[in-house]
Structure formats: structure tokens, C-alpha cells
C-alpha positions, -999 to +999 in steps of 0.1 A: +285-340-103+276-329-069+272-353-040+249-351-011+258-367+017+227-390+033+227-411+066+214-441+068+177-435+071+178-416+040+199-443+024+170-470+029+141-442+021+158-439-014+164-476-020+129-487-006+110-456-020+129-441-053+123-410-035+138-389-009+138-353+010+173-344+018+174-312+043+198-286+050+215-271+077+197-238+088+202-205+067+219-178+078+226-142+067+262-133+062+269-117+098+262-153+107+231-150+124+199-172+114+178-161+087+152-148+107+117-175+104+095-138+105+104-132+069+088-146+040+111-167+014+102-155-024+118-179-044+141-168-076+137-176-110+140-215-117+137-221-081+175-218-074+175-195-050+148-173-023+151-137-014+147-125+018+136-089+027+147-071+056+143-038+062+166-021+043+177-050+019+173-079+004+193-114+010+193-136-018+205-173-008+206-201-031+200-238-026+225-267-024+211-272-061+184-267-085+158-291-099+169-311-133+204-316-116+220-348-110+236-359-078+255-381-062+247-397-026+274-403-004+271-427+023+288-450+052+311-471+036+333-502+039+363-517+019+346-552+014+380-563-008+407-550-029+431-565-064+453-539-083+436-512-088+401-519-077+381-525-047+345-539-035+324-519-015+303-526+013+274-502+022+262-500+060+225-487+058+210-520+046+244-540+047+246-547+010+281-562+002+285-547-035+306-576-056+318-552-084+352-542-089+355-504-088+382-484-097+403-466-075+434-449-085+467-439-065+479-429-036+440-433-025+442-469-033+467-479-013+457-458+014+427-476+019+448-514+015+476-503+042+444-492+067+422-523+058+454-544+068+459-531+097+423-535+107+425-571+100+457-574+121+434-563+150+403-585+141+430-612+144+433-623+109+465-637+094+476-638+062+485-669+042+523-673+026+508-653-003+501-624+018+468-628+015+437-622+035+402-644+038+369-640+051+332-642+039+320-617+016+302-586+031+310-591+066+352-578+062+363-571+094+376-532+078+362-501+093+332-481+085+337-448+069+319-417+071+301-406+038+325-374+034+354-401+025+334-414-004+351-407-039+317-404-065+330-436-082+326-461-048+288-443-048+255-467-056+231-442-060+221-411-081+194-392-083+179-364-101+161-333-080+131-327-087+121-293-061+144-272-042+121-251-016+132-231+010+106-244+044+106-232+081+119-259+107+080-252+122+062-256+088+076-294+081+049-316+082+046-359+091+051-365+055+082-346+050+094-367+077+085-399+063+103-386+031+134-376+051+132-416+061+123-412+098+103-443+096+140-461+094+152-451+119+178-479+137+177-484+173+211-468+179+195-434+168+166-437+189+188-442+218+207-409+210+176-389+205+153-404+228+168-419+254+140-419+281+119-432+259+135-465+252+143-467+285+107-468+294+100-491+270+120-517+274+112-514+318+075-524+300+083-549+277+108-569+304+082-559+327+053-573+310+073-606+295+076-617+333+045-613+341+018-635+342-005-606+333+008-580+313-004-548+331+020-517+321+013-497+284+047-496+270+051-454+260+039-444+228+070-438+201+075-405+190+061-394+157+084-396+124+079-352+124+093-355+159+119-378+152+128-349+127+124-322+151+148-338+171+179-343+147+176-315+133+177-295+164+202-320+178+224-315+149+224-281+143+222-269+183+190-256+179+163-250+208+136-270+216+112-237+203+137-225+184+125-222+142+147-218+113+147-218+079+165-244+060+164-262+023+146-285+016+156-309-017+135-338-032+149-357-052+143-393-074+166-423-076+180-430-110+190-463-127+223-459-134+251-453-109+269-415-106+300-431-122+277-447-151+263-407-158+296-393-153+312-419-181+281-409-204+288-373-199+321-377-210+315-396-237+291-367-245+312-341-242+340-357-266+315-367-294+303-327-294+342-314-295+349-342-324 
């Protein structure tokens, strides 16, 4: 199955929508220089791929994945707990503490024990004579791990694609935004991306709190298409003006988890060979 890895704000648009826009990094030709945003995308058969014509050739690229296929979303993660063989999971975009004991085999498994321990040893926790640790459930004192270290059985959510189109950074639109979640957006990521903004804001709201007659109009907050604008150019190190193509995958939450697919699929596969 392939994963897709989604930040938080993607996390919650899938939970809180069943639907999502996941977006690439920007295309580029194989000299390593952007695609350039001049020449038209004509997409391939089955919408897999889009050709490109330059001059004196044409670049066929193809998309992260095509529609019908089923992915897995990786995302930041927590150990929440851990017996032989299994763990819990904790998820950080809306903090859900997952109570269900997932497989994880070796040397991964103990991996993630020996570096939870040693996290609690610095939160200050002792064990007891068993050698056993306490807290509350889904607030363990572990660190928070980046979606890459996500093994596709610790994942919640699948989903199935539904359109792969290649878009210019310049043609996205408010509600591709709102479907690439930037209505969710936490408060740390506003203060990474706009900075002067929520600097000016808060001046008013303090400002206006002490006085007896609120005078100052706290700034405006920036639009959800320019709160995409602005990671996308952050994280790819684009220009301000600069445009780019990149793709552009929706996709719709399923029921079942990726390891609940992936055990159907195998139980698929051996009822065909039988």
C-alpha cells in the first residue's frame, strides 16, 4: 500500500471532512530544473501521468498515484503504551489516544520501549519494583514522532484517490485550500508563516482588553489560499511570484484502517492461489 505522509491540518480535514487534497512538491524535468508553468499539462491515459511539450520533446511525469488506489496516511505519532509485542498509539493532530493494541514486531519494537524509557526517565517518572511505568492514558510523557517513522500498521486512516491532476501553484483556488485543511491551521503554524501578523494581532487584542474603549481593528487573517501560498513556497523555497507546477491528489477517507485492507488483501490473495 502506499502511504502519504499528511501534517496535521490535513489530518483534521480528513477526520472532520472524509475528504482531502494532498499536494506535491513542485515538478521538475530531469536536469533538475522546474517544469516550466508556460507549458500546458495534457494528462495520460487514466490520469496517471501529464505530458509536457517542449520544444523539441516531450516530458512525461507521472503522479504520486492514480485514482482507485488505496493509501495509507502517515502522521505525527506517539507511543501512548507498550506489552510484548504490541503498542498503543497516540496521534498529535486532534490528540486522540488510540486504546488498541497494535502489533509491532522486532528489533522495531524494542527500539521504540528502550527510547520511551528513556523519555520517561527525563519527564521524571520512576518505575515501580516491577519495572513498570504509570501515567494517564493519552498524555505519556514519550516523544512525538515525525510521520516518515510511521510503520502502515500504527496508521488510523486510509483512503481511496479519487483525482490525480497536475495544477499550477498560481491556478489553486480558496477551495483547494480549504481541502488542503488550511482552515486548521494551529497557532504554532501561523507563527512560522505569519509572524507579523500575529504580532499585530495580539498588540490589538491586549490593546483593546485594557481599554475602556476598544479603538484599534485587530489585522485581517490571511485567506486559507494564502495560508497555502505560503507553505508551499516556504517549504519548497519558492519565491513570493515564483509559479510551479505540482500534483495535486484528492482523495476519500475509508472505514477500515490500512492494516484492516492490507489483512483483506492478503486473505485475497491466498483464497485466489488455493
Amino acid at each position: 500500500m502506499k502511504t502519504f505522509r499528511f501534517p496535521a491540518h490535513l489530518v483534521l480535514q480528513l477526520l472532520q471532512h472524509g475528504s482531502a487534497t494532498h499536494l506535491s512538491s513542485p515538478l521538475y524535468t530531469p536536469d533538475a530544473t522546474l517544469v516550466p508553468p508556460d507549458i500546458d499539462a495534457v494528462p495520460e491515459p487514466g490520469n496517471a501521468g501529464a505530458a509536457f511539450a517542449f520544444p523539441h520533446e516531450t516530458l512525461v511525469l507521472y503522479a504520486p498515484t492514480a485514482p482507485h488506489v488505496n493509501i495509507g496516511v502517515k502522521e505525527r505519532w506517539r507511543v501512548g503504551s507498550w506489552k510484548e509485542g504490541h503498542i498503543t498509539v497516540d496521534y498529535a493532530a486532534d490528540g486522540h489516544a488510540r486504546r488498541e493494541w497494535l502489533p509491532v514486531r522486532e528489533p522495531h519494537l524494542s527500539t521504540l520501549i528502550r527510547q520511551s524509557c528513556a523519555d520517561l526517565d527525563r519527564a521524571g517518572y520512576t518505575p515501580d519494583e516491577d519495572g513498570r511505568y504509570t501515567w494517564v492514558p493519552g498524555q505519556a510523557p514519550t516523544r512525538w514522532r515525525k510521520p516518515d517513522g510511521m510503520r502502515i500498521g500504527l496508521s488510523r486512516l486510509a483512503a481511496v484517490v479519487t483525482h490525480v491532476r497536475p495544477v499550477r501553484l498560481s491556478a489553486l483556488t480558496e477551495l483547494d485550500a480549504l481541502n488542503a485543511g488550511m482552515n486548521n491551521v494551529s497557532e504554532h503554524w501561523l507563527r512560522e508563516h505569519f509572524l507579523s501578523y500575529v504580532l499585530e494581532r495580539d498588540r490589538a487584542q491586549l490593546e483593546n482588553a485594557t481599554s475602556e474603549a476598544p479603538t484599534i481593528i485587530p489585522p485581517n487573517a490571511p485567506t486559507p489560499l494564502e495560508r497555502l501560498h505560503a507553505e508551499l513556497r516556504r517549504r519548497y523555497q519558492l519565491t513570493p511570484h515564483q509559479d510551479a507546477w505540482i500534483w495535486a491528489t484528492d482523495v476519500q477517507r475509508l472505514d477500515q484502517t490500512p492494516l484492516e485492507i492490507r489483512r483483506q488483501e492478503v486473505a485475497q490473495q491466498d483464497s485466489a492461489t488455493q
